[in-house]
N, C-alpha and C positions, 0 to 999 in steps of 0.2 A: 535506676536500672542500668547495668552495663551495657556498652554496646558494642559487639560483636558482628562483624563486615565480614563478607565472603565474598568473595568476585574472582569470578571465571569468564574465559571468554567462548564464543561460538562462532562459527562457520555454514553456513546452510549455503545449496545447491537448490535453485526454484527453475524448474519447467513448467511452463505457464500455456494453458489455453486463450489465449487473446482475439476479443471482438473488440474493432471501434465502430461507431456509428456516431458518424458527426453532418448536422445540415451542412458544415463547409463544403463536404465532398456531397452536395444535393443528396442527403440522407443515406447512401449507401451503404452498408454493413460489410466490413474488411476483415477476414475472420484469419487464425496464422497461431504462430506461436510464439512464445516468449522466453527467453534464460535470463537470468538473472542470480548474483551473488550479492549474501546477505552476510554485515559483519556485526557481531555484538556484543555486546560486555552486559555481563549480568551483577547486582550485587545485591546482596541478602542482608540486613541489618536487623536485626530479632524476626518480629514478623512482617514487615515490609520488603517488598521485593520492589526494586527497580531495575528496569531492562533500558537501555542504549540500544538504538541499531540502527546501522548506514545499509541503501542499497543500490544495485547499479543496473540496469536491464537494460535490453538490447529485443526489439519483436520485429517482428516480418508478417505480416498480412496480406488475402490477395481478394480480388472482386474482378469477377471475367476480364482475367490474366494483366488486372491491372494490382502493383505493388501499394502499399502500404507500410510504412515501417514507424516505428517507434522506438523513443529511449525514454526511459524512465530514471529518473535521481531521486534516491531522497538520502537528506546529509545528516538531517536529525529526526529522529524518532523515540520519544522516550515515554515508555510506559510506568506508572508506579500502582501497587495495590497491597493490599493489608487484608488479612484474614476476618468474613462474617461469619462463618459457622465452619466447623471441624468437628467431624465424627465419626468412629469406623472406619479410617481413609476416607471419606468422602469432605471434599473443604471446595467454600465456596469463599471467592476471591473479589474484592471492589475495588476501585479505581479511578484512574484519569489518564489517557493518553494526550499525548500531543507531538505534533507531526507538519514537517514539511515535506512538500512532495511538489515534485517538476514534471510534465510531462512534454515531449519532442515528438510533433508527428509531420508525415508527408504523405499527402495523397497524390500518386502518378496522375490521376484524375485530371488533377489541378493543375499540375506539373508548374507550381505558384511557390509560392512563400512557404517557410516552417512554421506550422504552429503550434501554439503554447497552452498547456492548462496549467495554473498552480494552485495549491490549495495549502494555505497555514492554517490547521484547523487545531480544536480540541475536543475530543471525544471521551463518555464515560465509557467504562471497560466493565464487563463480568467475565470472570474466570472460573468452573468448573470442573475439579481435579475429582478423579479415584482411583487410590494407591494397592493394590493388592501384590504380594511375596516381593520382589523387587520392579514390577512395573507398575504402569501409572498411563491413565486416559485423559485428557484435557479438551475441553471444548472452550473456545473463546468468542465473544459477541462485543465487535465494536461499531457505534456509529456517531454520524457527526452530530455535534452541538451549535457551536459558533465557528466561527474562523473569517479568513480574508481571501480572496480567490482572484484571481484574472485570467483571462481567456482571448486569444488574435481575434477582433472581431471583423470579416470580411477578408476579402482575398484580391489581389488583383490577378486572374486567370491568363492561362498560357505565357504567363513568366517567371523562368525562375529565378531564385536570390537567396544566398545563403551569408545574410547576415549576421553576425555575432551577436551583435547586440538582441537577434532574438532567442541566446541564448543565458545570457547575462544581466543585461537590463531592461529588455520590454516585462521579462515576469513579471516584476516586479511590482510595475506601472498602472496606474487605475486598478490598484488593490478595492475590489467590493467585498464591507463587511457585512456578515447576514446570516444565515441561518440553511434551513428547508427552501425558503425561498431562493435563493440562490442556486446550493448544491446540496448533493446528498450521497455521505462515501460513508458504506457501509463493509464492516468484515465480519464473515464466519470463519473459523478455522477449529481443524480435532487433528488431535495430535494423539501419539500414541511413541512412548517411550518402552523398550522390548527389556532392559535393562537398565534403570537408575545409575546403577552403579560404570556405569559406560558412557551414557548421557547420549548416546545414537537413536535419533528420533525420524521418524515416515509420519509427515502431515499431509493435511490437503488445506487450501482456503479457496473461498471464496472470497472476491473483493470484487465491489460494482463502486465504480463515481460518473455523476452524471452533475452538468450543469445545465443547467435550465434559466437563464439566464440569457438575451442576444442568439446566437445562432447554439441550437443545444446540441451537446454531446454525450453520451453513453459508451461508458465502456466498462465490458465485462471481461476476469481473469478468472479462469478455473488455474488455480495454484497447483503442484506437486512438489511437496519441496524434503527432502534431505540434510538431514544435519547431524554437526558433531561437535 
């Protein structure tokens, strides 16, 4: 079978609804918003699709006028899926993601140390497309499987320190491999393409990661994102 490669790249714009809630900051709920830019390379080889994508976020949270802020990395994200069923426009898509993801947070609270969530996970993927005249509906359902995770556990209060290394090497460190037990980073997202032929898309997602694990965190993003 020949094999014929298409790749194009994207650009998305994400306005984020952002909650954290972490026992560091004695359970508190920091609620704020999020931006974030998304870069990605897409390439198509018969019927497999593989997507690339880097991202960079910046959030702001607040709890009786105390701050919260956040940055988010993530370097590598690659999803791949292959067609289970095609009909009438209607195609249903299987797969595997896999993802690294950093998270940077500071609670004025603590007015303490940065800390850290990471999660190297791998996730299966369902994709749910329907095509009619030149647009097209997508809903997508990903959650975790396995992966390796680390999290700052403890704080030492009313001091601050802005160390590097808690942005480069602690991640890293007492990587826990595991499951449900551990964590659990789930995403919805619907997409809605106006024109194919333009490739300008208006999504929303949902994405929730929580560990549960030492001192537990939760955080929820109501996504809006733009892209082209």
């Amino acid at each position: 079978m020949p094999v014929h490669a298409q790749v194009k790249h994207s650009h998305s714009i994400v306005i984020g609804l952002l909650q954290l809630r972490d026992e560091s900051a004695l359970g508190m709920v920091f609620s704020g918003i999020q931006l974030e830019y998304r870069y990605g390379l897409h390439w198509t080889i018969n019927e497999h699709k593989i997507i690339y994508q880097s991202a960079i976020g910046l959030g702001i949270a607040f709890n009786r006028r105390m701050i919260g802020a956040q940055i988010h990395f993530s370097p590598v994200n690659v999803t791949w899926t292959m067609p289970f069923y095609e009909n009438s426009g209607h195609t249903i898509r299987g797969g595997a993601n896999f993802a690294i993801n950093y998270n940077y947070q500071y609670y004025e609270l603590n007015d303490g140390p940065i800390f850290w969530n990471t999660v190297i996970g791998l996730s299966p993927v369902i994709v749910c497309s329907y095509q009619w005249d030149n647009k097209r509906i997508t809903a997508v359902l990903q959650n975790s499987l396995i992966g390796f995770t680390s999290r700052r556990q403890g704080y030492e209060p009313y001091f601050w320190s802005f160390d590097w290394r808690d942005f480069i090497i602690n991640p890293h460190k007492n990587l826990k491999f595991g499951s449900f037990n551990n964590y659990n980073h789930t995403k919805v997202s619907f997409e809605f393409i106006p024109n194919i032929y333009l490739e300008h898309s208006f999504s929303y997602e949902f994405n929730y990661l929580g560990f549960f694990y030492g001192y537990r965190f939760d955080q929820i993003n109501h996504n809006f994102l733009w892209g082209m």
